[in-house]
C-alpha positions in Angstrom: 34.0 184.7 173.7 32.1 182.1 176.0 29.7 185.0 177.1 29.0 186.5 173.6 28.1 182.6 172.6 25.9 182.8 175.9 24.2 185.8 175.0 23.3 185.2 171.2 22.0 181.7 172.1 19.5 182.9 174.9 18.6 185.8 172.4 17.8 183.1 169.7 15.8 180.9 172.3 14.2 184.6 172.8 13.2 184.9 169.2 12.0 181.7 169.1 9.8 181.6 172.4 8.3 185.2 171.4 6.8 183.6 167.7 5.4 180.5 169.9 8.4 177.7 168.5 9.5 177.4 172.1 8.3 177.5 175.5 9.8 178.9 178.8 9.1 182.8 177.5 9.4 183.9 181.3 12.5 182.1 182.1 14.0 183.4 179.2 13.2 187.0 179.9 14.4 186.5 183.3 17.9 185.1 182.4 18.7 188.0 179.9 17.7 190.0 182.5 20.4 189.0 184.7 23.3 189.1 181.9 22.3 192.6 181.2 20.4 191.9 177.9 17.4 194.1 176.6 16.1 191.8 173.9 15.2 194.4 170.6 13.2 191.6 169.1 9.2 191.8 168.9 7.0 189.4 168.0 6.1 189.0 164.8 2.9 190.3 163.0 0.8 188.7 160.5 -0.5 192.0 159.5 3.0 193.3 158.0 3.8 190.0 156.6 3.5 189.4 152.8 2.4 185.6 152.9 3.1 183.1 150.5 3.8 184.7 147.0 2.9 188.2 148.3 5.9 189.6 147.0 5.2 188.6 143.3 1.8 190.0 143.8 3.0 193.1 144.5 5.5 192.8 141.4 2.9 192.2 139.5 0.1 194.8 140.6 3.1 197.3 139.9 4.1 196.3 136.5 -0.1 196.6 135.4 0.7 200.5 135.8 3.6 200.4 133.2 7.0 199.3 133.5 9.2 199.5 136.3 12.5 199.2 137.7 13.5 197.0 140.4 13.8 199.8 142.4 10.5 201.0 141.7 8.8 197.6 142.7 11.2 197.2 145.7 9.5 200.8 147.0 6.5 198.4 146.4 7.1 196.1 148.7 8.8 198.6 151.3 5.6 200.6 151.4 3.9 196.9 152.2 6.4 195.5 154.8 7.9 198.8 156.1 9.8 196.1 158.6 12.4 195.4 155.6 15.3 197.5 154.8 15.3 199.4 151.1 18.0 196.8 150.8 16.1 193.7 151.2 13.2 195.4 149.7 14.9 195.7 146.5 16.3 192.1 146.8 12.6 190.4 147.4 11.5 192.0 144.2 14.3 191.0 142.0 13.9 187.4 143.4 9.9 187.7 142.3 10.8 189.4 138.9 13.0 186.8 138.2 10.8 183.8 139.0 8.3 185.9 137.1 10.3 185.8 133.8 11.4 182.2 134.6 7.4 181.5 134.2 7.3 183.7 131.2 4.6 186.3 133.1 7.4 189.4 132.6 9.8 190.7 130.2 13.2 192.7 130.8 14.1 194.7 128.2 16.1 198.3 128.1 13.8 201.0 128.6 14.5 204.7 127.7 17.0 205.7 129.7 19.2 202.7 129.1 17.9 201.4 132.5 16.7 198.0 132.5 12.6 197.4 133.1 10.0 195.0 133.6 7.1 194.9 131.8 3.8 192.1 132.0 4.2 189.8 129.0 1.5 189.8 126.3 
């Protein structure tokens, strides 16, 4: 239990040193190393990153073409950040719809299909 406590927190100090919040990179790299760790993390890329509200513009660049679902404006975002899961996709754009209609800039209603949609409000 000691070692897998061990491990995680040299892989956190990892994460950290690789996005610049902590020094000692090398020394780091060095002690995984010897524990037998091969770090998966890589250092994080403004390029892929939506930004501040980048998520709700996405929403809402998607809804000017017509209602969507969701789903639809999670496959959105995925296409943006392909770095997410369809999971956490999905999740990001109900979080922006949602503070969208809190701000009164989307409607949900039942579309066709019974599904529920988002539309821009008038």
């Amino acid at each position: 239990m000691q070692d897998k406590t061990i491990d995680n927190a040299l892989l956190r100090l990892h994460r950290l040193a690789m996005n610049g919040k902590h020094g000692g990179l090398e020394h780091i790299q060095v002690l995984l190393q010897l524990r037998g760790i091969e770090p998966a993390f890589q250092r994080l890329s403004p390029k892929g990153s939506l930004g501040r509200n980048g998520t709700r513009r996405i929403a809402y660049q998607a809804l000017q073409d017509g209602p969507k679902t969701t789903a639809q404006v999670g496959e959105r975002v995925l296409a943006i950040n392909p770095r997410l899961t369809k999971r956490q996709a999905n999740h990001r754009a109900d979080l922006a719809l949602r503070r969208m209609l809190g701000a009164w800039h989307v409607i949900r209603e039942k579309g066709a299909a019974g599904r529920w949609v988002w539309r821009l409000a008038p």
